[in-house]
mmJSON file of the N, C-alpha and C atoms, coordinates in Angstrom:
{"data_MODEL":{"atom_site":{
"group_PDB":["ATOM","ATOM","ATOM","ATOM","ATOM","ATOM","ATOM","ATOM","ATOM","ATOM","ATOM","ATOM","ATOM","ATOM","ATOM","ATOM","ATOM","ATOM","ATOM","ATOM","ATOM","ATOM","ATOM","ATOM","ATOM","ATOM","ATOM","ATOM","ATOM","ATOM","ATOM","ATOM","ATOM","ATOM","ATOM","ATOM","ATOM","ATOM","ATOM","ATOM","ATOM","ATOM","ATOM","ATOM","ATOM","ATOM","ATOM","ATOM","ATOM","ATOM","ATOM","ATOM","ATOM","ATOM","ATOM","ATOM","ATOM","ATOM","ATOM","ATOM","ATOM","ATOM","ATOM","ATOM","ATOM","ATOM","ATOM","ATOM","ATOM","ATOM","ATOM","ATOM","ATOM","ATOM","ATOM","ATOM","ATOM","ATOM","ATOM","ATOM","ATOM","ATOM","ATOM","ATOM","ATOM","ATOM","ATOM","ATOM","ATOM","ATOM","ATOM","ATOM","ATOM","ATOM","ATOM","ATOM","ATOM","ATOM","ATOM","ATOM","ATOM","ATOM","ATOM","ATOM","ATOM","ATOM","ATOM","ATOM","ATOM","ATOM","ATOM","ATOM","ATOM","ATOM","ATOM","ATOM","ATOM","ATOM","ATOM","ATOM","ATOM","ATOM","ATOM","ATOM","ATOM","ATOM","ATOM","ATOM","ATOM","ATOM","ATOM","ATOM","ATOM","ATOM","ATOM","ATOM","ATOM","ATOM","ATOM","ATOM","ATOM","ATOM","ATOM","ATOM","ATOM","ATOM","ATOM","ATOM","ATOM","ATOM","ATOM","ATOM","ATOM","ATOM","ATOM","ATOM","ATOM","ATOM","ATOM","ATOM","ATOM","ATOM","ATOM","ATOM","ATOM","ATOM","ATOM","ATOM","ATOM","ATOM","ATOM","ATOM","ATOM","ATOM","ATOM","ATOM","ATOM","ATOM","ATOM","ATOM","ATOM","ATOM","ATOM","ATOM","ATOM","ATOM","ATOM","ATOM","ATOM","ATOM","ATOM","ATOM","ATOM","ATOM","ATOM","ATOM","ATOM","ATOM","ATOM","ATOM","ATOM","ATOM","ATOM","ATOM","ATOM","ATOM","ATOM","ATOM","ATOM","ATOM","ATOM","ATOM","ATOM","ATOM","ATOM","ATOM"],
"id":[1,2,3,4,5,6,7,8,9,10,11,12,13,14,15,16,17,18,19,20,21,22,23,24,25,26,27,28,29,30,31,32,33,34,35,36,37,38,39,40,41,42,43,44,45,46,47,48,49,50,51,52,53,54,55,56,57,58,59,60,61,62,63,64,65,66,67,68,69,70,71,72,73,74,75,76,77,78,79,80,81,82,83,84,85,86,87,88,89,90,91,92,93,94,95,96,97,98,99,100,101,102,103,104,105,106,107,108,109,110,111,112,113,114,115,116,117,118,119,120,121,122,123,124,125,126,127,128,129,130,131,132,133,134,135,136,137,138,139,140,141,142,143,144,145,146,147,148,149,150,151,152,153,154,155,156,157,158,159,160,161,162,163,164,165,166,167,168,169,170,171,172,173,174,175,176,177,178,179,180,181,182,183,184,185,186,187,188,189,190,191,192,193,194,195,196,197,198,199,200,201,202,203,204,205,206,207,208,209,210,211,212,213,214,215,216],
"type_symbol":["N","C","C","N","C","C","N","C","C","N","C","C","N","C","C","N","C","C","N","C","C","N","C","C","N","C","C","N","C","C","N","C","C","N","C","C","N","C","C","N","C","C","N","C","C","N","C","C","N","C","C","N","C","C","N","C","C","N","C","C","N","C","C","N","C","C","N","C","C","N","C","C","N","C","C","N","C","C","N","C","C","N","C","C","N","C","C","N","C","C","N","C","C","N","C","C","N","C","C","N","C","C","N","C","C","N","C","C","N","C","C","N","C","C","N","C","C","N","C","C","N","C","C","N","C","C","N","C","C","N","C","C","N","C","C","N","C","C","N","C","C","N","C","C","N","C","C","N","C","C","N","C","C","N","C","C","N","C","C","N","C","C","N","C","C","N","C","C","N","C","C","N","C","C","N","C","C","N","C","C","N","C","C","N","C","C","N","C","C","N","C","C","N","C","C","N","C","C","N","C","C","N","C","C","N","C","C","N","C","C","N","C","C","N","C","C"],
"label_atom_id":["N","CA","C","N","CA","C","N","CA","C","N","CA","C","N","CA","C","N","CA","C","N","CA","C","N","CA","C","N","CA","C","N","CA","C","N","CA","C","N","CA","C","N","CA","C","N","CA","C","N","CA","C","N","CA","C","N","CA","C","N","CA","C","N","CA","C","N","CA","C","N","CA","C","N","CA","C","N","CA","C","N","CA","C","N","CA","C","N","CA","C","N","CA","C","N","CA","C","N","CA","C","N","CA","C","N","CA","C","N","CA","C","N","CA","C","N","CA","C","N","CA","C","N","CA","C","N","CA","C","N","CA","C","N","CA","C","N","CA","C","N","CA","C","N","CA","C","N","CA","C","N","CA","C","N","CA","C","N","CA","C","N","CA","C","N","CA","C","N","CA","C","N","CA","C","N","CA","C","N","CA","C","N","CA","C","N","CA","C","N","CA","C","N","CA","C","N","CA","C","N","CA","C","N","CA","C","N","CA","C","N","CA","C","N","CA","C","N","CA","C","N","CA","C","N","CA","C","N","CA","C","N","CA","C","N","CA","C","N","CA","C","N","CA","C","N","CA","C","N","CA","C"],
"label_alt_id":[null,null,null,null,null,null,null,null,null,null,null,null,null,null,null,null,null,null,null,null,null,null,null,null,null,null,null,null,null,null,null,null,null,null,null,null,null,null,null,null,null,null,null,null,null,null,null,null,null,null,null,null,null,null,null,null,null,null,null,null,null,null,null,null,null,null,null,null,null,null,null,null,null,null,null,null,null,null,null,null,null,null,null,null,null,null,null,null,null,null,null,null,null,null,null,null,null,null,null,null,null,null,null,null,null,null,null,null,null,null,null,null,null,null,null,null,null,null,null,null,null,null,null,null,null,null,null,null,null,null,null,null,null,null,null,null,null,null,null,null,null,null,null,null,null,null,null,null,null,null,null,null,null,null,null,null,null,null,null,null,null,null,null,null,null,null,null,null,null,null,null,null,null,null,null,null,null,null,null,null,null,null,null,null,null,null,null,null,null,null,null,null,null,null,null,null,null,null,null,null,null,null,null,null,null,null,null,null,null,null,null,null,null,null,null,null],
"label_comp_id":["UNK","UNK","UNK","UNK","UNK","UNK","UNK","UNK","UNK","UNK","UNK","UNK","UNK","UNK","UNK","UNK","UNK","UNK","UNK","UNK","UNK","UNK","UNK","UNK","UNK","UNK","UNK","UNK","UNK","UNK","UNK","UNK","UNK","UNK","UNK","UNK","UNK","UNK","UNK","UNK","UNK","UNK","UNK","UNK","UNK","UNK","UNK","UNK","UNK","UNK","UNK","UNK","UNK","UNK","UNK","UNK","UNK","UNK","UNK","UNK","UNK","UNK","UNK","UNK","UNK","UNK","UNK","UNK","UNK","UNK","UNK","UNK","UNK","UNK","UNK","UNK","UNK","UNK","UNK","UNK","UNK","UNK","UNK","UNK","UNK","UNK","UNK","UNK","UNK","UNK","UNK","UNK","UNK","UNK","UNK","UNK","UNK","UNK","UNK","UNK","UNK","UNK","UNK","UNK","UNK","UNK","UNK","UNK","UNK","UNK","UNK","UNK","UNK","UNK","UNK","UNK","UNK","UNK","UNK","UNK","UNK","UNK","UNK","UNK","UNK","UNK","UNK","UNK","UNK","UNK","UNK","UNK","UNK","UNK","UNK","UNK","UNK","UNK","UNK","UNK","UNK","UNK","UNK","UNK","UNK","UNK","UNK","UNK","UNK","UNK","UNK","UNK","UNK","UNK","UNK","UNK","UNK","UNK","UNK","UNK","UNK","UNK","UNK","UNK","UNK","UNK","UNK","UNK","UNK","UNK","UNK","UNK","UNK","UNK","UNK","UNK","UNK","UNK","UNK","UNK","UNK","UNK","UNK","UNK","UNK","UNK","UNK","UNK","UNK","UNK","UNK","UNK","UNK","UNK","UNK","UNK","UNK","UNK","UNK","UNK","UNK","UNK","UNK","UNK","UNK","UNK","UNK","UNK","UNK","UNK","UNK","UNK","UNK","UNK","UNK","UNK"],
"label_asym_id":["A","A","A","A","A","A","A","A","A","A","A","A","A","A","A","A","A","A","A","A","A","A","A","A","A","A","A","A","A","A","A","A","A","A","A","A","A","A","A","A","A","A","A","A","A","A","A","A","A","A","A","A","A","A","A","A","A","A","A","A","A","A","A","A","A","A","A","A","A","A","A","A","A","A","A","A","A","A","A","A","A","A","A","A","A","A","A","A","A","A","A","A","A","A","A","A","A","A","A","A","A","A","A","A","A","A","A","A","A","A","A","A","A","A","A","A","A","A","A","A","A","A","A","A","A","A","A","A","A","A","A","A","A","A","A","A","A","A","A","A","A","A","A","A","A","A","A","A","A","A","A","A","A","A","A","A","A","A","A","A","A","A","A","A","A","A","A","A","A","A","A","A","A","A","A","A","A","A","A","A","A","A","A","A","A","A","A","A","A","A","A","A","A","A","A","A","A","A","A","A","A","A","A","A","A","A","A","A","A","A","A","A","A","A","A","A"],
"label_entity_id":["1","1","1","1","1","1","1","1","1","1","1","1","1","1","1","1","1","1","1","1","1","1","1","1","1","1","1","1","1","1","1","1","1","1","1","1","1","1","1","1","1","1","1","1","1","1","1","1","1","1","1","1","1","1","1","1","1","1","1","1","1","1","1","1","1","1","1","1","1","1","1","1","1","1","1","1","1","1","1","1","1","1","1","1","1","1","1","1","1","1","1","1","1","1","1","1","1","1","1","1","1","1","1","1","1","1","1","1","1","1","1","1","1","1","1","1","1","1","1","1","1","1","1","1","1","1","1","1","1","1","1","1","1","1","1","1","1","1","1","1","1","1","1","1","1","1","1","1","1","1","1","1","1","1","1","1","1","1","1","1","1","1","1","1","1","1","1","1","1","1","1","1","1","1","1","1","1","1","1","1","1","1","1","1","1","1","1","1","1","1","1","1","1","1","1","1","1","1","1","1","1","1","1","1","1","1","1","1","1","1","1","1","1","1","1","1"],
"label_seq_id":[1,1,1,2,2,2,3,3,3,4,4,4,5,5,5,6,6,6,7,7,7,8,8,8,9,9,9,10,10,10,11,11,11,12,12,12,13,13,13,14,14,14,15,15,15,16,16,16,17,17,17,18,18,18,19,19,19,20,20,20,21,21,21,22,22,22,23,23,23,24,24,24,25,25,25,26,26,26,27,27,27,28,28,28,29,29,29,30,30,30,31,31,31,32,32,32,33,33,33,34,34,34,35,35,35,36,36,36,37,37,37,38,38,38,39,39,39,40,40,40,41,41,41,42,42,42,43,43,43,44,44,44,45,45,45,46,46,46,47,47,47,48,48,48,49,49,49,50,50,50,51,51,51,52,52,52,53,53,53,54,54,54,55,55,55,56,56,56,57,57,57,58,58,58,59,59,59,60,60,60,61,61,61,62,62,62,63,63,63,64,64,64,65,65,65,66,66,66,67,67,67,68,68,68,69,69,69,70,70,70,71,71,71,72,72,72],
"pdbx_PDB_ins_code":[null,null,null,null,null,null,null,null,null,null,null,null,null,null,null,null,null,null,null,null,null,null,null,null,null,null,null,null,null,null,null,null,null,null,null,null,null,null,null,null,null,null,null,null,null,null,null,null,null,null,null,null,null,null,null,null,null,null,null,null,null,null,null,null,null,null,null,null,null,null,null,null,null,null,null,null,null,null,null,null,null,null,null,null,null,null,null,null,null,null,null,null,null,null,null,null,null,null,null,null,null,null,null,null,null,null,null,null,null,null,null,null,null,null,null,null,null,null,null,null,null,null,null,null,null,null,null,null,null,null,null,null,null,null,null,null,null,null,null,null,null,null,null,null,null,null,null,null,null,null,null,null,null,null,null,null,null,null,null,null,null,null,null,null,null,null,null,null,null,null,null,null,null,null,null,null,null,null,null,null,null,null,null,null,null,null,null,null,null,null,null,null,null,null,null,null,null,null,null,null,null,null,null,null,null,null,null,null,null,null,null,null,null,null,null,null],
"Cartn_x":[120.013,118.934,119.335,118.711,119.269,118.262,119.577,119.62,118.243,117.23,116.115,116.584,117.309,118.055,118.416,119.345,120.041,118.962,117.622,116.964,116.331,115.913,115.151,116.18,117.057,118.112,118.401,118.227,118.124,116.885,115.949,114.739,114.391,114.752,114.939,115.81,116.821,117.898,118.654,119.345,120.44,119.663,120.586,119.852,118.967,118.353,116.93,117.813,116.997,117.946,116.837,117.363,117.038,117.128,116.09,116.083,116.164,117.103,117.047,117.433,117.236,118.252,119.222,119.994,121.793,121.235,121.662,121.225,122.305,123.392,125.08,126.076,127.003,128.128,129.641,130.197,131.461,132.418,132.606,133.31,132.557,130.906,130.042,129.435,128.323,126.813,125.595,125.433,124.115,122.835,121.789,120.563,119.389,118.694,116.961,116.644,115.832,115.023,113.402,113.459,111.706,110.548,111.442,110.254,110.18,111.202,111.035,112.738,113.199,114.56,115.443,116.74,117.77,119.025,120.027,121.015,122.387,123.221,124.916,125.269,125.943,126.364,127.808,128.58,129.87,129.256,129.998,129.956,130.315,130.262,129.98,128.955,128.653,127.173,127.3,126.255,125.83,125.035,124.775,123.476,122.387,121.307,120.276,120.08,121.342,120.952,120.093,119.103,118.563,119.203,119.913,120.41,120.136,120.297,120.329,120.839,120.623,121.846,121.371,122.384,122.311,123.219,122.914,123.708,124.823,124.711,125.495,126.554,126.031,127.191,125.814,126.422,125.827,125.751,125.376,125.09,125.131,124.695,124.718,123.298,123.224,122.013,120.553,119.268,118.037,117.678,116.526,115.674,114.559,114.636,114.081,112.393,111.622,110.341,109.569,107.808,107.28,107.133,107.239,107.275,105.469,104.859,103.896,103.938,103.245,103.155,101.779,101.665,100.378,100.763,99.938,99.753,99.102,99.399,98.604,98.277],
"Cartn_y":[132.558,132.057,130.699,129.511,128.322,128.119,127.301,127.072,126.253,126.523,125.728,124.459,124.898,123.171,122.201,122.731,122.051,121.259,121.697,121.468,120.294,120.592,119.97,118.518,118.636,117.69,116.407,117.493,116.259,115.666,116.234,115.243,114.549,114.112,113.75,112.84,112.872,111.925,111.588,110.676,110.667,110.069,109.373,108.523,106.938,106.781,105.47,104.329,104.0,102.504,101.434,100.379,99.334,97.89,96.91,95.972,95.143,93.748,92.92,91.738,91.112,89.332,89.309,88.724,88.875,87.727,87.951,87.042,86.369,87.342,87.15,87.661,87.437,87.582,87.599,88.278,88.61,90.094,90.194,91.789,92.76,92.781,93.699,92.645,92.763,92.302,92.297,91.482,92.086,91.829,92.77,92.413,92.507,91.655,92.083,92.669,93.942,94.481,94.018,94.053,93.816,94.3,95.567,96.786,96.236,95.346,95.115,95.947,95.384,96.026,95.417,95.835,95.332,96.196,96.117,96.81,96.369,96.828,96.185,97.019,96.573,97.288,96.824,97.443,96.951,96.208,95.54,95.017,93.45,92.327,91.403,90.697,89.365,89.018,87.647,86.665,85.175,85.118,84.406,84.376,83.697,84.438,83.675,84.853,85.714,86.184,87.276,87.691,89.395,90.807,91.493,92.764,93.944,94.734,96.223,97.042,97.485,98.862,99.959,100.617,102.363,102.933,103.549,104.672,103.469,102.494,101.936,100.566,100.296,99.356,98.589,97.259,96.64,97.089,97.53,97.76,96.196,95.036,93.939,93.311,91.964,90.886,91.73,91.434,92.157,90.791,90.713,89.748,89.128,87.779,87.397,86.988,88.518,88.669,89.018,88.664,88.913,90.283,90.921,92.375,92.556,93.624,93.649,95.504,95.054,96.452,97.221,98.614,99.273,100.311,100.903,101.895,102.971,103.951,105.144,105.648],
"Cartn_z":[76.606,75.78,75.204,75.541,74.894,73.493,72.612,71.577,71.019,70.06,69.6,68.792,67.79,66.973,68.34,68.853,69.578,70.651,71.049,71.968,70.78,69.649,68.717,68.366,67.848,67.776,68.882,70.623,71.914,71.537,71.485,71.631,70.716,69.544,68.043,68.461,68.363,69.209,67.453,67.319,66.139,65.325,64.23,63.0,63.756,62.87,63.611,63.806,64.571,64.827,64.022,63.229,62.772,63.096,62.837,63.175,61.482,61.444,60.372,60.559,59.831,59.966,58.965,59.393,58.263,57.527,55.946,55.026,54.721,54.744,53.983,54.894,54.81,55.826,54.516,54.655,53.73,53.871,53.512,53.423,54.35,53.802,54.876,55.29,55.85,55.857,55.635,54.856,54.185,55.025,55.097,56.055,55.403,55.82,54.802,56.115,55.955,57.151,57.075,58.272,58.585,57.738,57.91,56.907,55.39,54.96,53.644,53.012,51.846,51.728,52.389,51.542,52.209,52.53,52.885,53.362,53.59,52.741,53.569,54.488,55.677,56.517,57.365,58.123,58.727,59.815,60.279,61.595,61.77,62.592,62.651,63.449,62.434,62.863,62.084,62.667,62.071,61.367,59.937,59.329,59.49,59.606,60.176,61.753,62.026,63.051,62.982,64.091,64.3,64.755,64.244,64.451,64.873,65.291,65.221,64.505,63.615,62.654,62.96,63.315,63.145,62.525,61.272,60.554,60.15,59.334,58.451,59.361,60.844,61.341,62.271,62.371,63.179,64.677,65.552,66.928,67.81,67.275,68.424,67.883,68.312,68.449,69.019,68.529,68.354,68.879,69.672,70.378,68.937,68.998,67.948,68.121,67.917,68.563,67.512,67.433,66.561,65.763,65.031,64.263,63.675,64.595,64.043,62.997,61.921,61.308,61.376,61.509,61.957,60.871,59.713,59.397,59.519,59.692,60.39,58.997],
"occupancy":[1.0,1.0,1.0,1.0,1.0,1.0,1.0,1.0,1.0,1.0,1.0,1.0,1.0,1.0,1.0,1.0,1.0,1.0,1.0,1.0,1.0,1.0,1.0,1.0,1.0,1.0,1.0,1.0,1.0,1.0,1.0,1.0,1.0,1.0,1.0,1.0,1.0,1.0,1.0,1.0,1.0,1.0,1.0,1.0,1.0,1.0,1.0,1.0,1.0,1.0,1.0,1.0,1.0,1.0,1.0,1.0,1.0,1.0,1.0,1.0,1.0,1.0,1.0,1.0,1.0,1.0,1.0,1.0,1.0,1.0,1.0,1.0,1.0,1.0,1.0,1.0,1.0,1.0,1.0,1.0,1.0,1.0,1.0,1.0,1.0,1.0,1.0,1.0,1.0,1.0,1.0,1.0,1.0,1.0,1.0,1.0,1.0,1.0,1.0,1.0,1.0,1.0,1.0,1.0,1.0,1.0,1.0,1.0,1.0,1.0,1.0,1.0,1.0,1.0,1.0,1.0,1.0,1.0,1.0,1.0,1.0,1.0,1.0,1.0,1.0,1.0,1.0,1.0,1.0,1.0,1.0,1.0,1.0,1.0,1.0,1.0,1.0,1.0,1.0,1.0,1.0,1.0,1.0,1.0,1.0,1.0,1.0,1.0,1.0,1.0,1.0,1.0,1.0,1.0,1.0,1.0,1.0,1.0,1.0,1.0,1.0,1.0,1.0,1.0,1.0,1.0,1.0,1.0,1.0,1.0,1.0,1.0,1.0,1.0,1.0,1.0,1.0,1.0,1.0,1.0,1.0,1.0,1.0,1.0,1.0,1.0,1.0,1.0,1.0,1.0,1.0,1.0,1.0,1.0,1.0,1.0,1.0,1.0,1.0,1.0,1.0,1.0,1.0,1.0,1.0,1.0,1.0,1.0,1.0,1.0,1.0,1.0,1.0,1.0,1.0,1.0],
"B_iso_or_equiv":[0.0,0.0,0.0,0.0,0.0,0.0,0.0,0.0,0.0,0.0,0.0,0.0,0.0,0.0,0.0,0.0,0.0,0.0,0.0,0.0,0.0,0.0,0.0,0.0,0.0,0.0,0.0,0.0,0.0,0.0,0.0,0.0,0.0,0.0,0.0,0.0,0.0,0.0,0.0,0.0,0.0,0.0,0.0,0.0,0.0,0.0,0.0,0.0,0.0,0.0,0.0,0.0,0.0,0.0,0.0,0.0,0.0,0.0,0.0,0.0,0.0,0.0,0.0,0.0,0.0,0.0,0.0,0.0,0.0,0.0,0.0,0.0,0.0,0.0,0.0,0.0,0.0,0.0,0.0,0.0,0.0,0.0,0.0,0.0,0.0,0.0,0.0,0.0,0.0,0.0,0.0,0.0,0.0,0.0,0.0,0.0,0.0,0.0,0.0,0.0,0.0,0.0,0.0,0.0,0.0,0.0,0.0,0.0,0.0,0.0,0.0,0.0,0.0,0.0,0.0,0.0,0.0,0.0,0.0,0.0,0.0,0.0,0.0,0.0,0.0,0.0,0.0,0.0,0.0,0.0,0.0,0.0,0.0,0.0,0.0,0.0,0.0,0.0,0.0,0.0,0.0,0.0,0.0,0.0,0.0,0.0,0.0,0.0,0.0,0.0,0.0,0.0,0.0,0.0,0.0,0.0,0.0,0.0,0.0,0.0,0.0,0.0,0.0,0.0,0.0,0.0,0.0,0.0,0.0,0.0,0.0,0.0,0.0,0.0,0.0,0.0,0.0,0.0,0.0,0.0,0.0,0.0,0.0,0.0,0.0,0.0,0.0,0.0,0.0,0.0,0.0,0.0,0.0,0.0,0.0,0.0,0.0,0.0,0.0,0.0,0.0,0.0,0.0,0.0,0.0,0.0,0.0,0.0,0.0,0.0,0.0,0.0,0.0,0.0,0.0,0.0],
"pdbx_formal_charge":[null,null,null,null,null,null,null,null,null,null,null,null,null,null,null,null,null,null,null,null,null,null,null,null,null,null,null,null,null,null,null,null,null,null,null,null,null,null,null,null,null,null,null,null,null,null,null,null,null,null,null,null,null,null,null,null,null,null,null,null,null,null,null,null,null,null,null,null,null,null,null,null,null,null,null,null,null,null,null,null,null,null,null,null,null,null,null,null,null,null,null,null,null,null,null,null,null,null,null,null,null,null,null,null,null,null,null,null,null,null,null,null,null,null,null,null,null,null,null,null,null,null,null,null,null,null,null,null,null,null,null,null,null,null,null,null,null,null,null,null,null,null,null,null,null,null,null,null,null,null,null,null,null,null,null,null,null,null,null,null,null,null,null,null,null,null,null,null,null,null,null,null,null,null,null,null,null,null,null,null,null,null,null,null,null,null,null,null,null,null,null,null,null,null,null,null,null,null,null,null,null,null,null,null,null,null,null,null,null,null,null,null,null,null,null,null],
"auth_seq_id":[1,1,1,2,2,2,3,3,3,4,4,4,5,5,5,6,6,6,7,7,7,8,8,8,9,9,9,10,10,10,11,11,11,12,12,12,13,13,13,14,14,14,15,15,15,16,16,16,17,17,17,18,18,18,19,19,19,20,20,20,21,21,21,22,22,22,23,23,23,24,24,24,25,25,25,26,26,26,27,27,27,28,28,28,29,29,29,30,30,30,31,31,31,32,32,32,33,33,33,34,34,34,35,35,35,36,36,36,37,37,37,38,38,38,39,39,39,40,40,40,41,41,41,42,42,42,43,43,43,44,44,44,45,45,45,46,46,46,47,47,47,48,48,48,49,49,49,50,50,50,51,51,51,52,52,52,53,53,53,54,54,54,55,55,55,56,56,56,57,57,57,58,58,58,59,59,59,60,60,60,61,61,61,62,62,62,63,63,63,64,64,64,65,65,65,66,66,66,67,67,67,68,68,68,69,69,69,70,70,70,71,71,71,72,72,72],
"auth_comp_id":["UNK","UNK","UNK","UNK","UNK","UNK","UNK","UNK","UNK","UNK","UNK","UNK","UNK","UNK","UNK","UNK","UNK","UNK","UNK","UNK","UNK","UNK","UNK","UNK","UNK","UNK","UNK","UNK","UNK","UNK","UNK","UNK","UNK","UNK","UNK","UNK","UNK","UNK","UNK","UNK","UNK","UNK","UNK","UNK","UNK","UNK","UNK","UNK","UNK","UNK","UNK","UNK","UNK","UNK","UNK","UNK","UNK","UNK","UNK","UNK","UNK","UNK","UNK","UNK","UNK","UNK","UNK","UNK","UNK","UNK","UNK","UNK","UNK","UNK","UNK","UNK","UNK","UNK","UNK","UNK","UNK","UNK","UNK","UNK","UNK","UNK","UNK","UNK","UNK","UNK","UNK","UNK","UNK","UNK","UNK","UNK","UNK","UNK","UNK","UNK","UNK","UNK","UNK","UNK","UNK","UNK","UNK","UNK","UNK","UNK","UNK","UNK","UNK","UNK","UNK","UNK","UNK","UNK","UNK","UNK","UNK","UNK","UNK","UNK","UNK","UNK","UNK","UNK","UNK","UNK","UNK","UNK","UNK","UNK","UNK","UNK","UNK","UNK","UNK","UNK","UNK","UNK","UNK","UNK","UNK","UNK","UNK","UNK","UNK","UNK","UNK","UNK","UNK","UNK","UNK","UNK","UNK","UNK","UNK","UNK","UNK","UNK","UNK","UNK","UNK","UNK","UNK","UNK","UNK","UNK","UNK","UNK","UNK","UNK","UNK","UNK","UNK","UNK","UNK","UNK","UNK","UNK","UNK","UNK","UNK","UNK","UNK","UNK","UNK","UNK","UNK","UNK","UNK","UNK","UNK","UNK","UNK","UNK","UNK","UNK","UNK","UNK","UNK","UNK","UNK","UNK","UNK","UNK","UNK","UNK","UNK","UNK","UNK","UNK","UNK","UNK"],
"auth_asym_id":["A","A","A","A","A","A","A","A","A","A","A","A","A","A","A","A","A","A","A","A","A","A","A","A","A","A","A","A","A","A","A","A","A","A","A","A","A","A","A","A","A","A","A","A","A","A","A","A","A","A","A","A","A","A","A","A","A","A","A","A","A","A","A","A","A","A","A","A","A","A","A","A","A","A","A","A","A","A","A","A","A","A","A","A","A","A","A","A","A","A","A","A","A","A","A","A","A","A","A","A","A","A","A","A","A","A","A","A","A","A","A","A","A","A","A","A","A","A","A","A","A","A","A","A","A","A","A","A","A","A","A","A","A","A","A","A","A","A","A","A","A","A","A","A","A","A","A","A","A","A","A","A","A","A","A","A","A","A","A","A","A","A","A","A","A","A","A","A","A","A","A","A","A","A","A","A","A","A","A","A","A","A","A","A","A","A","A","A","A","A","A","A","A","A","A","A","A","A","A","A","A","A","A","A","A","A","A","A","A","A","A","A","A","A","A","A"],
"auth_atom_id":["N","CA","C","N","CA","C","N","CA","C","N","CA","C","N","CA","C","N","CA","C","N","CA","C","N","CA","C","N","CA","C","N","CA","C","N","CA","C","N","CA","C","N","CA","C","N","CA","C","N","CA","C","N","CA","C","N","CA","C","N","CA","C","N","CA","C","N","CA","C","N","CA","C","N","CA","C","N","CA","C","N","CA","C","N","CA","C","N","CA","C","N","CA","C","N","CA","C","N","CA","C","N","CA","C","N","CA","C","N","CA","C","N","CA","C","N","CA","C","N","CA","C","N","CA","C","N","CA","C","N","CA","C","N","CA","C","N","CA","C","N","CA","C","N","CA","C","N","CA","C","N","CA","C","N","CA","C","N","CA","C","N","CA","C","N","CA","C","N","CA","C","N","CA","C","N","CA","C","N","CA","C","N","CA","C","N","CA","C","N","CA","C","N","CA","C","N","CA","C","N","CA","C","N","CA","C","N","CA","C","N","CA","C","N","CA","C","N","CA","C","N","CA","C","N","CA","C","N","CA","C","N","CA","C","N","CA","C","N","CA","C","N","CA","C","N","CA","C","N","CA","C"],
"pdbx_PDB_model_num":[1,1,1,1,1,1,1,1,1,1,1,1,1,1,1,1,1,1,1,1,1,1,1,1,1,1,1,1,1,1,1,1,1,1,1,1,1,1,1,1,1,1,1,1,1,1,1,1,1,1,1,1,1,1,1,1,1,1,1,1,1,1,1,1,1,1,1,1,1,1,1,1,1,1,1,1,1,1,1,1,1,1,1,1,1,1,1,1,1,1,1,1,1,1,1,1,1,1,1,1,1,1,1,1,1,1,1,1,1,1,1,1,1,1,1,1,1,1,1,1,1,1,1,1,1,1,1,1,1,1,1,1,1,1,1,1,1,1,1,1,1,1,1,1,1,1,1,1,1,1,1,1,1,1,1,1,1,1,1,1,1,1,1,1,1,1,1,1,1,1,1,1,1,1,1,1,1,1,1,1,1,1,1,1,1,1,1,1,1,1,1,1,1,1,1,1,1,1,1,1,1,1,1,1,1,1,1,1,1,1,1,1,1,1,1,1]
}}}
């Protein structure tokens, strides 16, 4: 009998991935996100650049593309 969390958990997949631009660069990095807010996080990155974060570290450079918002 396979596991329901575990099935629920694959298709869910881990913590969200985020998109921001680095404002500050020092010890962490600080990011304003798209959504509004901001965030320090590990990693390295340029300011002025577009990011990816997941779960508290930079992931790498985000394509610097328009962000549209839709509320449901």
């Amino acid at each position: 009998m396979r596991n329901l969390y575990t099935e629920l958990k694959r298709l869910v997949g881990g913590k969200p991935r985020q998109v921001g631009d680095v404002i500050s660069v020092g010890d962490v990095v600080t990011v304003a996100l798209l959504g509004g807010g901001e965030i320090k996080v590990i990693g390295v990155a340029e300011v002025g650049q577009r990011v990816f974060i997941r779960d508290g570290v930079v992931e790498g450079p985000a394509p610097d593309l328009p962000m549209e918002l839709i509320e449901i």
